[in-house]
C-alpha positions as CSV (number, residue, x, y, z in Angstrom):
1,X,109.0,104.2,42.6
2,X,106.8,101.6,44.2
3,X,104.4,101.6,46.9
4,X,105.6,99.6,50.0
5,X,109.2,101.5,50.3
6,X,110.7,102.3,53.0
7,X,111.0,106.2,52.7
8,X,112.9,109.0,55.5
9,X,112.1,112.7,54.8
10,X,115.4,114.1,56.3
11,X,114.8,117.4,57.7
12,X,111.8,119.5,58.3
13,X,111.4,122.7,56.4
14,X,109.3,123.9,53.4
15,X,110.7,121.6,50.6
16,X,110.3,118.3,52.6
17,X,106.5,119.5,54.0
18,X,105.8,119.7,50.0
19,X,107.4,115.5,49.5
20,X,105.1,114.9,52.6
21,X,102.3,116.5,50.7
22,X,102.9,114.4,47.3
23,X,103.7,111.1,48.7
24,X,100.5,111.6,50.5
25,X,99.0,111.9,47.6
26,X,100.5,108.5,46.2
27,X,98.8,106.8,49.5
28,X,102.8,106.2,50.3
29,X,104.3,105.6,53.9
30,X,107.0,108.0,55.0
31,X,109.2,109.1,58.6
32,X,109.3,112.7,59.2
33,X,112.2,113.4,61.0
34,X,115.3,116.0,61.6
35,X,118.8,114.2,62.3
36,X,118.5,115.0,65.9
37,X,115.1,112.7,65.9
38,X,116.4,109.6,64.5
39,X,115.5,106.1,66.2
40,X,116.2,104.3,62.8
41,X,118.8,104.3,59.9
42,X,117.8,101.8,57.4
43,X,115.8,102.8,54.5
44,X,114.9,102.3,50.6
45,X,115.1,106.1,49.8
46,X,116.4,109.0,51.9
47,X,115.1,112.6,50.7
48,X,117.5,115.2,51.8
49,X,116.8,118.1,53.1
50,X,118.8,121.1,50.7
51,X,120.7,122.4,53.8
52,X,122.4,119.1,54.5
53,X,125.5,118.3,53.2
54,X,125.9,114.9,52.1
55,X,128.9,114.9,54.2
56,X,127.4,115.3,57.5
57,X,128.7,112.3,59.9
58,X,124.9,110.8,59.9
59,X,125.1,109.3,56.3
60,X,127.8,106.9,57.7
61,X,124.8,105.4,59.6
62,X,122.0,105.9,57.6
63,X,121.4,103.2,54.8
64,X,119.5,104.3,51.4
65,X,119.3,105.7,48.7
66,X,120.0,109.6,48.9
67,X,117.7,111.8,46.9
68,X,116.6,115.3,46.7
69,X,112.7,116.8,46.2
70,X,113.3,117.4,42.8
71,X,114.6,113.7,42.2
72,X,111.3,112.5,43.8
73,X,109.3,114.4,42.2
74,X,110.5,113.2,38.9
75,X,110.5,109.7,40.2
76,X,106.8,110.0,40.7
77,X,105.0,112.2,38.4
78,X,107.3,112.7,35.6
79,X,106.5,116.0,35.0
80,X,107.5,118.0,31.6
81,X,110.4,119.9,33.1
82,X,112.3,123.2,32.7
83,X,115.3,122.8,34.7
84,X,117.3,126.3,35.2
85,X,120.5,126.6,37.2
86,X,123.5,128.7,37.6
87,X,125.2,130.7,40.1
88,X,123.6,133.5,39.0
89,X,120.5,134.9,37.3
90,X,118.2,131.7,38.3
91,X,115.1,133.6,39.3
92,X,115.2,136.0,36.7
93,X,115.4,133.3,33.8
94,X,112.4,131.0,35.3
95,X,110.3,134.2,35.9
96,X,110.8,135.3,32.4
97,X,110.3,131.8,31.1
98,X,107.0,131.9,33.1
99,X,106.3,135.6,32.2
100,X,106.2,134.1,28.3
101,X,105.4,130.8,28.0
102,X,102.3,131.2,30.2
103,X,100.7,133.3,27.9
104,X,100.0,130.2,25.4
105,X,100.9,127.2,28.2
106,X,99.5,126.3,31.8
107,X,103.1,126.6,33.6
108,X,103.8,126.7,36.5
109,X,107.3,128.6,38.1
110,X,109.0,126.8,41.3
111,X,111.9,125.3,42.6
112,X,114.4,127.7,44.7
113,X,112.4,130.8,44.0
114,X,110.4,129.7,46.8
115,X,107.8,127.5,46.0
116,X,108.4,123.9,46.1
117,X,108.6,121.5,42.9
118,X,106.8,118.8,45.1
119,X,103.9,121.1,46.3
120,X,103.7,123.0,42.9
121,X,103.1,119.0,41.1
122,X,100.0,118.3,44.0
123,X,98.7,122.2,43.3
124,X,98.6,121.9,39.9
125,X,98.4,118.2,38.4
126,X,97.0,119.4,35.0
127,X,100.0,121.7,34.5
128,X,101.6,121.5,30.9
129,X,105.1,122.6,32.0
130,X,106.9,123.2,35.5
131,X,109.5,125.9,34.8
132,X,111.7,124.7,37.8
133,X,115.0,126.8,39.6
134,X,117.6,124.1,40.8
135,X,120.1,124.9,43.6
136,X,123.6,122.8,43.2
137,X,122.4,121.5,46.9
138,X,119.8,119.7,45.2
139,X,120.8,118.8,41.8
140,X,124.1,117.0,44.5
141,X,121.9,114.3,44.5
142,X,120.3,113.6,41.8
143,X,120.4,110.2,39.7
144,X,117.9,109.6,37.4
145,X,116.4,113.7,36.7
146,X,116.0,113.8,33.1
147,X,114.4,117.2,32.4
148,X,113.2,117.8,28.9
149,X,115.2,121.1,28.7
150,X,118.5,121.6,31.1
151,X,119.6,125.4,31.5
152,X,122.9,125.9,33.1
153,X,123.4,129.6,33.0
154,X,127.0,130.0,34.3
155,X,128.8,129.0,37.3
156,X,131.3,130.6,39.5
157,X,132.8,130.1,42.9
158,X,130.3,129.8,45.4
159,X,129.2,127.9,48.2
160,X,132.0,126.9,49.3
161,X,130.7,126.2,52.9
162,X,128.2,123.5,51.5
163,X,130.5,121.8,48.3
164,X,134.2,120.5,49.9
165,X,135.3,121.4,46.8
166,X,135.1,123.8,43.7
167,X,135.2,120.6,41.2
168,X,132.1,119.2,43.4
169,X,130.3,122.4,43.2
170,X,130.7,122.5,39.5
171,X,129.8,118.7,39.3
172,X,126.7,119.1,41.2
173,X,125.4,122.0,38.6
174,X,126.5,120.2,35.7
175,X,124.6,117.1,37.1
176,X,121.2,118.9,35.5
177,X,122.9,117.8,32.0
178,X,124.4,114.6,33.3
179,X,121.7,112.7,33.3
180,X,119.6,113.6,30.7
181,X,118.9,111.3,27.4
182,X,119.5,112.2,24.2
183,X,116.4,112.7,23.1
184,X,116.3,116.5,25.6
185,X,118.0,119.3,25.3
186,X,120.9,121.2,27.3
187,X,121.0,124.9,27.0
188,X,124.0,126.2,28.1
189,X,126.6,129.3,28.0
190,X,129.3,128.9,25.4
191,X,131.2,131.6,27.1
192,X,131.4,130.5,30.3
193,X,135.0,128.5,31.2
194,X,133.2,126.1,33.1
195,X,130.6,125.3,30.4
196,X,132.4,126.0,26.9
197,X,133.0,121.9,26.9
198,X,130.1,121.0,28.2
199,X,128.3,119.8,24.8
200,X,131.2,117.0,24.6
201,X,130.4,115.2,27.7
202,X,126.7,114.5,27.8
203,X,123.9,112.5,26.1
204,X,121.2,115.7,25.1
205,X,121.4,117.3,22.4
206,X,123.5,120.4,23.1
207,X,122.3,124.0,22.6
208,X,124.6,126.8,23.3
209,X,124.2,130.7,23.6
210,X,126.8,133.4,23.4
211,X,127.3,136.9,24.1
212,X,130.6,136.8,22.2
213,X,130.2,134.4,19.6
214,X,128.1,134.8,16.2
215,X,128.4,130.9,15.9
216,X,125.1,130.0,18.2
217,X,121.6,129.9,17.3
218,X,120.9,133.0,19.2
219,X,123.7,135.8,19.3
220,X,124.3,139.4,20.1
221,X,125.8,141.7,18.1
222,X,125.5,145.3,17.9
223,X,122.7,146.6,19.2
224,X,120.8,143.8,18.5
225,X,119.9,139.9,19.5
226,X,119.8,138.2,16.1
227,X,118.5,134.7,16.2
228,X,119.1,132.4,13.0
229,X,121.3,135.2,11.7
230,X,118.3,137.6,11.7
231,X,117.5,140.7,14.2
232,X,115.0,139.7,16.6
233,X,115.5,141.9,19.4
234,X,117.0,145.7,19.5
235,X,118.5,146.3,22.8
236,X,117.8,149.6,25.0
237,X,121.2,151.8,25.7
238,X,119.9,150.4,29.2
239,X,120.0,146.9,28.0
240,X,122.6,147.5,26.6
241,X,125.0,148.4,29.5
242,X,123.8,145.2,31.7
243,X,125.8,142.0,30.3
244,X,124.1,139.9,32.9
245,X,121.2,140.8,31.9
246,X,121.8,139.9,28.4
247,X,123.0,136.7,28.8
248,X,119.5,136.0,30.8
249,X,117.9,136.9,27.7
250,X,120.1,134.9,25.1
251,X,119.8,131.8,27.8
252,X,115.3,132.7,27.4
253,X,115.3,132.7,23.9
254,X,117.1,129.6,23.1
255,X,114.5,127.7,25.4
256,X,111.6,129.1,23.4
257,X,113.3,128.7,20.2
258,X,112.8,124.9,21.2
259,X,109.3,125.2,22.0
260,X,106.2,125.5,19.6
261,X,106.2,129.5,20.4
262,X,106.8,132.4,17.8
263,X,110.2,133.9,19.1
264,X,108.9,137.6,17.8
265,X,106.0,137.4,19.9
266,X,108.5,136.6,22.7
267,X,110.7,139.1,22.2
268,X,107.4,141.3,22.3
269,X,106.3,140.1,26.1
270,X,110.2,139.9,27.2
271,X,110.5,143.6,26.6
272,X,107.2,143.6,29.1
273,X,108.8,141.7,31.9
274,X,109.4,143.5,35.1
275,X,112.4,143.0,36.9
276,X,113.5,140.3,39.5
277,X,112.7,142.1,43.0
278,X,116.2,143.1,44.5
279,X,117.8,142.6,41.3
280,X,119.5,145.6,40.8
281,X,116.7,147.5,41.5
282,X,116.5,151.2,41.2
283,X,115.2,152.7,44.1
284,X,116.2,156.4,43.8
285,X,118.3,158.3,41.2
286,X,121.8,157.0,41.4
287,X,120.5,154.5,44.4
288,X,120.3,150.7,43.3
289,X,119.3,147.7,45.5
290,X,121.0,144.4,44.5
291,X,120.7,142.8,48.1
292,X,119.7,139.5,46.0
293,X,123.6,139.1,45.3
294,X,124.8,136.5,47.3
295,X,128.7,136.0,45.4
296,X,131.4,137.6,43.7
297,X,130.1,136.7,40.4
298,X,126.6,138.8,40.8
299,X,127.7,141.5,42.4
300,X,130.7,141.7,39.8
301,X,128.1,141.8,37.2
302,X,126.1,144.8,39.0
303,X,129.2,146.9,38.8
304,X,130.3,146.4,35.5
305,X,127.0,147.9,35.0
306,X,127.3,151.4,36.7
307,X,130.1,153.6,37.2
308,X,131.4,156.0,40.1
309,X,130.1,153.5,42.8
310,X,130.2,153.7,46.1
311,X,129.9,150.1,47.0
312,X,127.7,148.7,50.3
313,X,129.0,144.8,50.7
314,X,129.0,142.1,53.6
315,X,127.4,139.5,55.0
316,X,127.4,135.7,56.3
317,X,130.8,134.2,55.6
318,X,130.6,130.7,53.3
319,X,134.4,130.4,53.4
320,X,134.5,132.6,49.6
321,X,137.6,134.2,48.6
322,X,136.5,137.4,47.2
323,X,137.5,137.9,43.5
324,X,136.7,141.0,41.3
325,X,138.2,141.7,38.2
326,X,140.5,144.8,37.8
327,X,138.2,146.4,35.6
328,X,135.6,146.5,38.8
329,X,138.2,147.9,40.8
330,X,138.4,151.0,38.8
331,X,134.9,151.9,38.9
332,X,134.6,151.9,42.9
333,X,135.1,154.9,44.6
334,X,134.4,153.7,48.1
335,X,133.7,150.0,50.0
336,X,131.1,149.9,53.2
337,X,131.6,146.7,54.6
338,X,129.4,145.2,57.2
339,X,128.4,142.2,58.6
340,X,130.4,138.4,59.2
341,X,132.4,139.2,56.4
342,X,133.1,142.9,57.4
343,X,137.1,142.5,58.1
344,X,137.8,140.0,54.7
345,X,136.1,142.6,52.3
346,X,138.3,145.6,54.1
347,X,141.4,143.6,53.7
348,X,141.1,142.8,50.1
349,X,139.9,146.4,49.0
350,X,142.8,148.1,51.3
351,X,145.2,145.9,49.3
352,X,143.9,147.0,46.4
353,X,143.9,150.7,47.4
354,X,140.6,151.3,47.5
355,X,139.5,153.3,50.7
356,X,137.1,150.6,52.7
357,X,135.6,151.4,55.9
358,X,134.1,148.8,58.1
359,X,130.7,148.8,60.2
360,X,128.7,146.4,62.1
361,X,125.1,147.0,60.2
362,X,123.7,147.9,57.4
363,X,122.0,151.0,58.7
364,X,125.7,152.3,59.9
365,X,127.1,151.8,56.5
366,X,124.1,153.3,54.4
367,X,124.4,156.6,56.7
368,X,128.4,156.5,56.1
369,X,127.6,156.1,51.8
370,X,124.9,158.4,51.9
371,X,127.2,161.1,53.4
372,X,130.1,160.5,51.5
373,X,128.6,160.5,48.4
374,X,128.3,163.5,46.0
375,X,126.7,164.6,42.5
376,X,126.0,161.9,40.7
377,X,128.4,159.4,42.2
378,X,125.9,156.0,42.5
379,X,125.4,154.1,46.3
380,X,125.4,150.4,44.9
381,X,123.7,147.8,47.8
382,X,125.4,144.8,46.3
383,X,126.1,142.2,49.4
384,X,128.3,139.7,47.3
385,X,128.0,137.3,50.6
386,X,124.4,135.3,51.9
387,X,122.3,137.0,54.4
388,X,122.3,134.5,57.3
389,X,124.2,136.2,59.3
390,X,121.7,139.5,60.3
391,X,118.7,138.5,57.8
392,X,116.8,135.5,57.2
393,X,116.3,135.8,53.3
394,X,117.5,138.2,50.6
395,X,114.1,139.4,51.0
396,X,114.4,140.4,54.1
397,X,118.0,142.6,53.8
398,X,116.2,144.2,50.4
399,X,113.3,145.5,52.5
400,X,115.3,146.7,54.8
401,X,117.9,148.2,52.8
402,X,114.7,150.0,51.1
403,X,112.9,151.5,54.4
404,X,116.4,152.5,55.4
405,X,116.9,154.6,52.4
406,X,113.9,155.7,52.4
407,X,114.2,157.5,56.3
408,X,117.4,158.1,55.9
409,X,116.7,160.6,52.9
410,X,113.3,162.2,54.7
411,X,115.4,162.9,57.5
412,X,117.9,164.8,55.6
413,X,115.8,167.0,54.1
């Protein structure tokens, strides 16, 4: 990228403050502005702001190039890059990459989980490797990203309100691998549908990992990850029980196997790692808090994991058809629907014959759960929709979902 272009940062927020903060730092020019503040439309480079959608009527006016933080931050540091993405289990695979790797490597975690790529380059320029979570809104618009290793971790339908289309949203993910050269790798899941192919269609070298398949690098089987045909990992019963879960770990150690680190010694500090906040968290016997589950696919995965659930679901409607395998059905006892989404989820589950009730809140549907339930049965807090709706963040409906619990069972006593 050269000095002297003409560059728009479209939409204030955190991302864009952290391309402010690094083309600062290349002594570049920029305009700051949301859509509602623009005077001008012609530029070399526009960086997009995640939320927009490349449809919105304004890019029939505006002129440039579009591009995303992660795409300018490539563009002008060429940073050694671990690019992760997926419609599920992002944060927990960059947080266990980062849980590992920086015990031998100065890395540094960032991306989606909340800390921007752009700041996280100015923070830390001597950084040997940025371990980076990529949304499909910014991988959309990408063109020249050429990470050093791409992860695509699966993909399933999901915002839907964003991408026109499903093929677009799987495009947009896939893009990670698109564009690298074939000198990089692409790690990807074998066993997803979406991804099986994957390895015929791009440049990198292709690396897959399989929780059904004894034919990858790194393979389950048993009770045991073997890697190179030999045991590298004994799984907990716990472990065990959590597919999800496993395929986070199968997508881990096939990024380390490609790295100069002993995979023993990994397996070692990956049976250390503490749990994604909100990530099926237990909170009280038989009580979990998944509130970071924000589509079918995730919040599947959590009940495949547990049985006798009564399931608390709902939230802000991205125009997602709900689909659950049959094999989920069975294991609900009772739906609590709340939230935008409240009347879709009671429809599907009553024609499906499994007894939903609907609420308006959270706090009304924990009280109806936490009556209903008996013995052992489990209250799963699995939203399967975003928050936007009553919360700002996952974070914020996982607190909440917590300190309601936690009165709700003081008072009782």
């Amino acid at each position: 990228m050269v000095i002297g272009l003409n560059i728009l940062l479209l939409g204030k927020g955190v991302t864009n403050n952290g391309c402010k903060r690094l083309l600062e730092k290349h002594n570049m020019q920029y305009t700051y502005e949301n859509i509602d503040e623009l005077t001008s439309f012609e530029y070399d480079y526009i960086v997009k702001s995640s939320g927009i959608r490349l449809q919105d009527p304004v890019f029939s006016k505006l002129k440039g190039t579009i591009i995303s933080d992660i795409e300018l931050c490539y563009l002008l540091e060429h940073p050694y890059i671990i690019g992760v993405t997926g419609s599920n289990g992002k944060t927990s695979v960059v947080s266990m990459l980062g849980h590992i790797l920086s015990t031998k490597f100065d890395v540094v975690v960032c991306g989606n989980i909340g800390y921007s790529v752009c700041d996280a380059v100015v923070d830390h320029p001597l950084a040997d490797i940025f371990i980076v979570e990529l949304s499909s809104f910014q991988l959309e618009a990408i063109r020249t990203l050429d990470c050093n290793i791409s992860v695509l971790l699966n993909i399933s339908p999901c915002h839907l309100d964003h991408h026109p289309t499903l093929k677009e949203y799987v495009d947009a993910k896939c893009n990670i691998a698109y564009k690298q050269s074939y000198d990089h790798y692409t790690v990807y899941n074998m066993d997803d549908s979406f991804l099986k192919d994957l390895g015929k269609y791009i440049e990198a070298k292709p690396i897959g990992f399989s929780y059904c398949s004894t034919i990858s690098r790194i393979y389950v089987l048993n009770d045991y990850i073997y890697y190179k045909n030999k045991r590298i990992y004994h799984l907990t019963k716990k472990e065990w029980n959590s597919k999800h879960k496993i395929e986070n770990y199968l997508a881990v150690l096939t990024v380390i196997s490609l790295l100069d680190f002993n995979i023993k010694r990994a397996c070692k500090l990956l049976k250390g790692f503490k749990d994604v906040p909100y990530r099926l968290n237990l909170i009280d016997t038989y009580v979990y808090n998944d509130a970071k589950s924000t589509n079918c696919a995730s919040t599947m995965a959590a009940i495949q994991s547990l049985n006798d659930i009564h399931l608390i679901c709902g939230g802000y409607d991205r125009n997602m058809d709900i689909q659950l395998d049959v094999g989920c059905l069975t294991k609900l006892i009772c739906v609590y629907a709340y939230g935008q989404t409240k009347d879709k989820v009671v429809e599907y589950f009553k024609k499906r014959n499994i007894e939903c009730f609907r609420f308006e809140t959270l706090e009304e549907a924990l009280h109806s759960a936490y009556i209903k339930r008996q013995n052992k049965e489990v209250i799963l807090y699995s939203p399967m929709f975003a928050s936007f709706d009553q919360y700002k963040s996952y974070e914020q409906r996982g607190e909440e979902f917590n300190r309601l619990y936690k009165e709700l069972k003081l008072n009782k006593k």
